[in-house]
C-alpha positions in Angstrom: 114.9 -48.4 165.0 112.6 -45.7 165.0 109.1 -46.0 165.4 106.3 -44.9 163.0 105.4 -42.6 165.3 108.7 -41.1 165.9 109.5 -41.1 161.9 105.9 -39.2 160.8 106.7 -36.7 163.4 109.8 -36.1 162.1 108.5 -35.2 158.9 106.1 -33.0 160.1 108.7 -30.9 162.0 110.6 -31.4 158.7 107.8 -29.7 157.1 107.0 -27.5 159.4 110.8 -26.0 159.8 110.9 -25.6 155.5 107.4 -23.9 155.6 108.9 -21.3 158.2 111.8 -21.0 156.4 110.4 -20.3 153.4 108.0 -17.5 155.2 111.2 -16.3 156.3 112.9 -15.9 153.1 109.9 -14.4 151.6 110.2 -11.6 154.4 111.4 -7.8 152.8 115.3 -7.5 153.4 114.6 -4.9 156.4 112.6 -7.5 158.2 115.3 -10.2 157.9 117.9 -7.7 158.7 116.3 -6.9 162.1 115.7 -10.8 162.7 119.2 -11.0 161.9 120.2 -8.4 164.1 118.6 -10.3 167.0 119.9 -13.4 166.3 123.5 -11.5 166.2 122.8 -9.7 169.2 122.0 -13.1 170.9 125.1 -14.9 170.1 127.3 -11.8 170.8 125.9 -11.3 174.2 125.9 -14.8 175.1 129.5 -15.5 174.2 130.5 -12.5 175.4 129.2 -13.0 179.0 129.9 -16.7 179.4 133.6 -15.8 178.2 134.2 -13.3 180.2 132.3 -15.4 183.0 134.9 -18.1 182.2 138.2 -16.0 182.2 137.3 -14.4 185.7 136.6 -17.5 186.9 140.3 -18.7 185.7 139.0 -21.5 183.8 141.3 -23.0 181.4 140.7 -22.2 177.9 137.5 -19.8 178.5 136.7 -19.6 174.7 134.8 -23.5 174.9 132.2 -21.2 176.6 132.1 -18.8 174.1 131.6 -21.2 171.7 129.0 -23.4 173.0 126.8 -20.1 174.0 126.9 -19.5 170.2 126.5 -22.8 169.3 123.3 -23.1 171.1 121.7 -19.1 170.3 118.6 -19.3 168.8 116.1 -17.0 168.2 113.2 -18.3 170.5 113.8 -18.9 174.1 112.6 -22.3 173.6 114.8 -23.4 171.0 117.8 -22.2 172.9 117.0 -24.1 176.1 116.4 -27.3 173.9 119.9 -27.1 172.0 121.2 -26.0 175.6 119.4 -29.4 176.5 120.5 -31.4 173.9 124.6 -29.7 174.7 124.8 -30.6 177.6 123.5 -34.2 177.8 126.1 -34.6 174.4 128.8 -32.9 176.2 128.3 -35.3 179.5 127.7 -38.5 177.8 131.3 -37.2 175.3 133.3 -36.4 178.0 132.3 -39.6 180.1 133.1 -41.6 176.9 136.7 -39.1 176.2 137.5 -39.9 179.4 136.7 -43.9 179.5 139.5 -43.7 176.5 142.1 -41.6 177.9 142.2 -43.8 180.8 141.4 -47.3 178.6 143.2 -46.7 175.2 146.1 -44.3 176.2 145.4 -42.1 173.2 145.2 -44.8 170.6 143.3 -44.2 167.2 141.2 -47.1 168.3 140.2 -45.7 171.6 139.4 -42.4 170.1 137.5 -43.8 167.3 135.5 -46.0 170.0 134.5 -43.0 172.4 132.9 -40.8 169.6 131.0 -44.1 168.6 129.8 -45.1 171.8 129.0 -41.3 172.6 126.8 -41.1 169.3 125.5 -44.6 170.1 124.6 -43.6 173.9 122.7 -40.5 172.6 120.7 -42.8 170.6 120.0 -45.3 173.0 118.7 -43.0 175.5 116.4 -41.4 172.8 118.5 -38.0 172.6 119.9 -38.4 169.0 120.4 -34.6 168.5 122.8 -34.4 171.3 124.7 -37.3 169.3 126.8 -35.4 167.3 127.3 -32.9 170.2 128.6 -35.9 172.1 130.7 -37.1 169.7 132.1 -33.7 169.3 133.0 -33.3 172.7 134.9 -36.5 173.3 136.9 -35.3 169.7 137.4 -31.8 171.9 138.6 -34.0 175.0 141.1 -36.3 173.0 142.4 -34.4 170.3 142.9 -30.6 171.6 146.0 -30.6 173.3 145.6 -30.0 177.4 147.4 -30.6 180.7 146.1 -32.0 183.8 144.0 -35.1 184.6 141.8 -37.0 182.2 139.1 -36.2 184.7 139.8 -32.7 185.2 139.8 -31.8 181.6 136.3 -33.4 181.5 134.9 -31.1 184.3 137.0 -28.5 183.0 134.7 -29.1 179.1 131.5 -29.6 181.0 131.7 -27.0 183.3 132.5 -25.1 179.9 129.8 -26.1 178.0 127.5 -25.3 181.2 128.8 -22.0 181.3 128.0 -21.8 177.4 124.6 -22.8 178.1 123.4 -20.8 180.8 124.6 -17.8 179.3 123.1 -18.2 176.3 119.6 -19.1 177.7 120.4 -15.8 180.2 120.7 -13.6 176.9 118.0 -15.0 175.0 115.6 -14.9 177.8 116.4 -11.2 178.3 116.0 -10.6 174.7 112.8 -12.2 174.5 111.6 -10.2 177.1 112.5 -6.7 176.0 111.0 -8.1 172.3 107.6 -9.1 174.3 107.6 -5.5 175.7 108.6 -3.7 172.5 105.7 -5.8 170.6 103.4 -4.8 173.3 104.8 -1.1 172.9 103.5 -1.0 169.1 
């Protein structure tokens, strides 16, 4: 259970994140089209180099990259590296629990029900509950999309996936930061 702590902070980031995004929607239309555009240029280049990352690599199934570098794009530096933070832990602690039931449960309903639950659970317990869902989406990834190989390969295979994902999106979003810094600066 949270503490009060933990709960009155959350409301002030609460409050905080609706009072930015009501600045944000008071911006003019050219000023959210350019934030936008960065945001879009963010995603796009981090997907871009983590798939192509992945398919000379020869992973299997290069697009999880992709994904998770979108996934995790956002517009501050910062905030990318915590959601890259908060992916990763989820997609360890899912594929750990995705592969503890493909080894236990032998693709049951059961087994599959009881990883995403004790992923989600996990995340909590270790006081990361916004890589819970992450987590639980992964082990859903591990047991439900069809793949060959291993149990534990197709683990590394999604974590080395979503790490790929991750550090190409912070690699983008860092660049992007910079040049913005230097354009600012420019002005």
């Amino acid at each position: 259970m949270p503490t009060p702590d933990s709960q009155a902070q959350r409301q002030r980031r609460t409050a905080a994140a609706t009072t930015l995004l009501d600045l944000f929607k008071s911006l003019p239309l050219h000023d959210r089209l350019a934030e936008g555009g960065i945001m879009a240029l963010q995603a796009v280049g981090g997907a871009s180099l983590a798939y192509q990352v992945g398919s000379y690599l020869h992973t299997e199934q290069a697009f999880w990259a992709a994904i998770t570098a979108i996934a995790v794009s956002q517009h501050h530096y910062a905030d990318t590296r915590h959601l890259s933070r908060d992916q990763f832990v989820g997609a360890m602690i899912g594929a750990f629990c995705g592969l503890g039931a493909t080894v236990l449960g032998h693709g049951s309903l059961l087994a599959y029900g009881a990883a995403v639950a004790a992923a989600i659970l996990i995340c909590w317990i270790i006081n990361i509950g916004s890589a819970a869902r992450l987590g639980g989406v992964t082990a859903t990834i591990m047991l439900l999309v069809p793949s060959a190989g291993p149990a534990w390969e197709i683990a590394l295979l999604r974590l080395g996936q979503v790490t790929l994902g991750t550090l190409s999106a912070l690699a983008v979003s860092w660049l992007i930061g910079l040049a913005e810094k230097r354009l600012l600066a420019q002005q």
